[in-house]
C-alpha positions in Angstrom: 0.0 0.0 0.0 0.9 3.5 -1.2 2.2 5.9 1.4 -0.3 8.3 0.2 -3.4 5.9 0.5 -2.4 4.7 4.1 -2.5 8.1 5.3 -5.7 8.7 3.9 -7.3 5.6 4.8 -6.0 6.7 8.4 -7.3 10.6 8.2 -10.3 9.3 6.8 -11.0 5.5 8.0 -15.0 5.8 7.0 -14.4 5.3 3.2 -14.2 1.7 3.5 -17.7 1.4 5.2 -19.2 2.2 1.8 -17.9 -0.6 -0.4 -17.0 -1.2 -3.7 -19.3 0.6 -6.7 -20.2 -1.7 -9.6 -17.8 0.4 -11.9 -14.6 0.3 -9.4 -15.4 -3.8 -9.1 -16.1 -4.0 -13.2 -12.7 -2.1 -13.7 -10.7 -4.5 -11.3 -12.3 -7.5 -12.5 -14.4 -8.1 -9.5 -14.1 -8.8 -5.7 -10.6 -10.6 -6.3 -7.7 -11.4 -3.9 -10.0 -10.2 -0.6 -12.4 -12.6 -1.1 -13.8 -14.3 2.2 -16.0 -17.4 1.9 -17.0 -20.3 4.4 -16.0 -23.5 2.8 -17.6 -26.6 3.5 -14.9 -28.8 2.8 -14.1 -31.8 4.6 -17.3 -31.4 6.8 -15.5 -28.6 8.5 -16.4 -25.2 8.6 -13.7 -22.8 7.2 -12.9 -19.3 6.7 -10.8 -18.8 3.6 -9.7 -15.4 2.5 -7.6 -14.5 -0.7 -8.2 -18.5 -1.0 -6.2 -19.4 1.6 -7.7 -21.0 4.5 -7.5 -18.8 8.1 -9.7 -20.6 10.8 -11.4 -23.7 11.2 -14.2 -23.9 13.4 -14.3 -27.0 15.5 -17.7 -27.5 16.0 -20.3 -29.2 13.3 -22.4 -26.0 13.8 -22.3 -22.5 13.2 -24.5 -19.0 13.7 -24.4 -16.3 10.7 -26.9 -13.7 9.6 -27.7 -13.8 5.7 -27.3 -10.7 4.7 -27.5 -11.1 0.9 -28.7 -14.1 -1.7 -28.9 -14.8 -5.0 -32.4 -15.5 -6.3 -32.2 -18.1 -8.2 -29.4 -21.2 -8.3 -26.4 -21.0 -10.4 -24.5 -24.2 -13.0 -21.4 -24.5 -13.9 -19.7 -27.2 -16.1 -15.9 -28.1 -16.5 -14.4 -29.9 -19.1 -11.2 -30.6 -17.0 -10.4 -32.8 -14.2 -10.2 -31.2 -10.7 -6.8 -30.5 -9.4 -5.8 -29.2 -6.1 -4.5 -25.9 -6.6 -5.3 -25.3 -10.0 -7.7 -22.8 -11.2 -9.2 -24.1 -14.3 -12.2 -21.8 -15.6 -16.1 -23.5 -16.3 -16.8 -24.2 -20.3 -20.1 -23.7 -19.5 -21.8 -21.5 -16.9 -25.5 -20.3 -16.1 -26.5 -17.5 -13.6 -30.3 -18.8 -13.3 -29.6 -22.2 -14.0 -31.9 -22.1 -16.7 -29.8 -21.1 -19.9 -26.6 -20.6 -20.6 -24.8 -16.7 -20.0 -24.3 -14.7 -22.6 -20.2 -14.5 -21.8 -20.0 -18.5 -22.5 -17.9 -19.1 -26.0 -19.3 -22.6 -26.4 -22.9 -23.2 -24.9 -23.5 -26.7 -24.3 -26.6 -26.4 -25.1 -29.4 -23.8 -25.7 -31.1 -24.4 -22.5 -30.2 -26.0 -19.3 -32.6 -28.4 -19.2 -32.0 -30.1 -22.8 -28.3 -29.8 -22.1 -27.0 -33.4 -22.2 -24.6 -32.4 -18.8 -27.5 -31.5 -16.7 -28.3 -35.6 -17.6 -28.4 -38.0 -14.5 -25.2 -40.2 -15.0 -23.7 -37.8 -17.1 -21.3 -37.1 -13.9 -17.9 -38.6 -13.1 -17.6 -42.2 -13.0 -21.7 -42.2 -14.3 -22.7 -40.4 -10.9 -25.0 -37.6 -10.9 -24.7 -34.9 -13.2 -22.0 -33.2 -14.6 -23.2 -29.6 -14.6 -22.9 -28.4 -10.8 -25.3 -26.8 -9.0 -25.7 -24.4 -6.2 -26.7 -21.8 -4.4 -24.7 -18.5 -3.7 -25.6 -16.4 0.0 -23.4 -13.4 1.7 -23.8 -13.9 5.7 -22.3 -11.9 9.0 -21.4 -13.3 12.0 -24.1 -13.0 14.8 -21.5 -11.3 17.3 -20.1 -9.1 14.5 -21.9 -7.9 12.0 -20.6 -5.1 10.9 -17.7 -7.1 10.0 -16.8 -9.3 7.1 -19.4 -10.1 4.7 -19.1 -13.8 3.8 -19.5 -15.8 1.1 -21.2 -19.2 1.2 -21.6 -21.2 -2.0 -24.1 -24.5 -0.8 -23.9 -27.3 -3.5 -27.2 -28.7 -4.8 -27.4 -31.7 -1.6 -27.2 -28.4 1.1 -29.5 -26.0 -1.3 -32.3 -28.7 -2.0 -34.4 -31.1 -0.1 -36.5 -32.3 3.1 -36.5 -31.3 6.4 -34.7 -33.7 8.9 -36.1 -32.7 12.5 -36.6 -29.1 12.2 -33.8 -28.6 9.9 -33.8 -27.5 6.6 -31.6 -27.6 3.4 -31.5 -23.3 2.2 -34.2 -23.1 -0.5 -36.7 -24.7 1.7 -35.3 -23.5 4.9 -36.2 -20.3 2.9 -39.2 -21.3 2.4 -40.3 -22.3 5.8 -39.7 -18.9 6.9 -41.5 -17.2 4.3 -44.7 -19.1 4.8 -44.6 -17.5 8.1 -44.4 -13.7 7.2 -40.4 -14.0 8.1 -37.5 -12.7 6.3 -34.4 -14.6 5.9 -32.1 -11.9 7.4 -34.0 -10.8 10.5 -33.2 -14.1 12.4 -30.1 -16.1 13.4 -29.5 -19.2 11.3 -27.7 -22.0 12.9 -25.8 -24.0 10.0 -24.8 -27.4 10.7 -23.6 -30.7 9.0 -25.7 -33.6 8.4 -24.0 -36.7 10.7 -25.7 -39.3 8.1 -24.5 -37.6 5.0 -20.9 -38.8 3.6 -20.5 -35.9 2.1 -20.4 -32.3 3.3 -24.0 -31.4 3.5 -25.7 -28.4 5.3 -28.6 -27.7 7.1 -30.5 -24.8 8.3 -32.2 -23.7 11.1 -33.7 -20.5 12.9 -32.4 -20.0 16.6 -33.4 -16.4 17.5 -34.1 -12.9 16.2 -31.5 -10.6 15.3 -31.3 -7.7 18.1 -33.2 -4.4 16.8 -30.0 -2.3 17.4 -28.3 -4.4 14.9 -31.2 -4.6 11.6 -30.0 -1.8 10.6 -26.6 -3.2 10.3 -27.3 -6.1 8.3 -29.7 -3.9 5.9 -26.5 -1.6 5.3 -24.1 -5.0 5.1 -26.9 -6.3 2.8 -27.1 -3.2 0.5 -23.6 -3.2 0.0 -21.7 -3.4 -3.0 -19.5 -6.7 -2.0 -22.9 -8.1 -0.8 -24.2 -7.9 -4.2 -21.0 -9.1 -5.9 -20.6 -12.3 -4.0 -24.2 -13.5 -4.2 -23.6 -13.0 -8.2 -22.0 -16.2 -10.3 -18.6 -14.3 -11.5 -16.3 -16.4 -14.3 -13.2 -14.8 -14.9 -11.9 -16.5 -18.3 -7.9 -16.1 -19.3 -7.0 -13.9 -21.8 -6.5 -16.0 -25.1 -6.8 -19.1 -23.3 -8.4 -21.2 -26.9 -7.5 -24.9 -25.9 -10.8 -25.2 -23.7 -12.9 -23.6 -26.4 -11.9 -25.5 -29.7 -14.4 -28.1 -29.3 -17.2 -29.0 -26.7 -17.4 -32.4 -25.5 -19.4 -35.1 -27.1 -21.9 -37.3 -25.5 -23.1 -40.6 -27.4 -26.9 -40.2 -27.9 -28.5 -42.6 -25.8 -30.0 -46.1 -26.4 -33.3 -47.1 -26.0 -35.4 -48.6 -24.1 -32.6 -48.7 -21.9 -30.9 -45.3 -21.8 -27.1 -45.4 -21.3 -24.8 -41.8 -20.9 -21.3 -42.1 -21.5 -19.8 -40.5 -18.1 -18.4 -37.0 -19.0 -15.1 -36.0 -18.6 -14.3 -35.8 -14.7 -16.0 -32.7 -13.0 -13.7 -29.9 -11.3 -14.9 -29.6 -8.7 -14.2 -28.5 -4.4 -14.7 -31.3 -2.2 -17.8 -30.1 -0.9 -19.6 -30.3 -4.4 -20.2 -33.8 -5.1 -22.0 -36.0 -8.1 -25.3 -36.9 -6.5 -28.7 -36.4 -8.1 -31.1 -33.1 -8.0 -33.6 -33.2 -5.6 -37.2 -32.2 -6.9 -38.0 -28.7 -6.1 -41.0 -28.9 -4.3 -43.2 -25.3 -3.6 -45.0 -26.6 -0.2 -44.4 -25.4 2.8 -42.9 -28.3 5.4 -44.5 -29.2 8.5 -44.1 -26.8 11.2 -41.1 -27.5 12.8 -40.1 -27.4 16.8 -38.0 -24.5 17.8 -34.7 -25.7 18.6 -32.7 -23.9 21.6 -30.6 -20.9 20.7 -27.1 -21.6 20.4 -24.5 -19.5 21.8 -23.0 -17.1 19.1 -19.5 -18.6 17.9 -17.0 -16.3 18.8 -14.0 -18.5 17.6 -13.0 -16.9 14.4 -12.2 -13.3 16.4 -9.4 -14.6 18.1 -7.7 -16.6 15.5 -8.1 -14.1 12.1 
């Protein structure tokens, strides 16, 4: 950091209250190295900034505030296999899961639902399918927030599904609260992992109101530019990078009676986003659920970041 702009973040620390503006984060390509997310990875919950991983929270549970979400799910599709450290862009992406974005070279196909990718067994090893969904959000921490603004990307297992003892995946967790005149962001959410999944999957649950001195808090946090920006799906492709582009792949058409899809090429993928199949979105409200206890708010991550 400049001389010049450390003295003036110092004569003047209010500035970074107010956020990036949609053409500062346009010109620098986005919310970039200073990203912070929760990962689910490992059936841990993480705090990763810059993409490097900070603090682990020990517990199976966690309290945020969402502040921000997308409105519809998201897809991606890679042609490449997943490697540990390597950044390897989508061929295919779709904001609202429901065609293709106008930025993608190569649409696999001209909608999402006829694409031969969003195919069960189209996945890796003939598992699931091989266009990913999820489910973006930007959440504060209960005991902090006006802090960081957080983003938590839910793959489709944590975004979609039935509730499991007053527990619900997001979209009908959502839901649940909406059929009963709440809004998402005026209570704390306890997020926890499901003990009988074997793979990283999330659930959702109210345990109290947020405090009245702090609403106006999260509607400021949730107005704010980096708010918006991390609930959006952002693909940043490499400059005259044609090798991914030339050719998109080719799935065998299927046989009949007895359809058979030749597995796609192995999914990139992070761990926490695994080939299982699409639950059925389903509109009705769940049962009303019991009110579970409220949990203490985790106060972990202050201490180690």
């Amino acid at each position: 950091m400049s001389n010049e702009l450390a003295t003036i973040l110092q004569n003047s620390p209010e500035i970074l209250q107010t956020g990036l503006d949609e053409d500062t984060l346009a010109v620098a390509g986005g919310v970039n190295n200073g990203t912070k997310r929760i990962s689910i990875r490992g059936k841990a919950f993480r705090k990763v900034v810059g993409g490097k991983e900070v603090a682990t929270i020990e517990d199976n549970h966690m309290n945020v505030i969402i502040v921000k979400m997308a409105h519809t799910a998201s897809r991606m599709f890679y042609s490449a296999t997943y490697k540990e450290g390597v950044n390897s862009p989508p061929v295919c992406w779709s904001s609202d899961s429901r065609v293709p974005d106008a930025e993608v070279k190569i649409p696999q196909s001209k909608s999402c639902d006829s694409c031969q990718f969003n195919a069960i067994g189209s996945g890796q090893g003939g598992v699931g399918k091989a266009c990913k969904l999820s489910w973006r959000a930007a959440v504060v921490l209960p005991n902090d927030p006006a802090g960081d603004i957080m983003q938590l990307v839910l793959p489709a297992t944590s975004a979609f599904g039935d509730e499991e003892n007053g527990s619900f995946p997001f979209r009908p967790y959502v839901q649940y609260l909406a059929n009963r005149n709440v809004s998402a962001g005026r209570v704390i959410t306890k997020m926890k992992f499901d003990p009988k999944s074997s793979t990283p999957k999330v659930l959702f649950s109210p345990v109290a109101a947020v405090p009245a001195d702090d609403m106006p808090i999260v509607v400021r946090q949730g107005k704010s530019a980096i708010a918006e920006q991390l609930v959006k799906l952002t693909v940043h492709q490499p400059v005259d990078d044609k090798e991914q582009f030339e050719k998109p792949p080719v799935v065998q058409a299927q046989a009949t009676p007895a359809p058979q899809v030749t597995p796609a090429p192995s999914v990139a993928q992070p761990q926490s986003d695994v080939a299982v199949e699409e639950p059925i979105v389903r509109n009705d409200a769940p049962a009303q659920a019991k009110p579970n206890n409220v949990s203490d708010i985790l106060n972990k991550w202050a201490s180690k970041t």
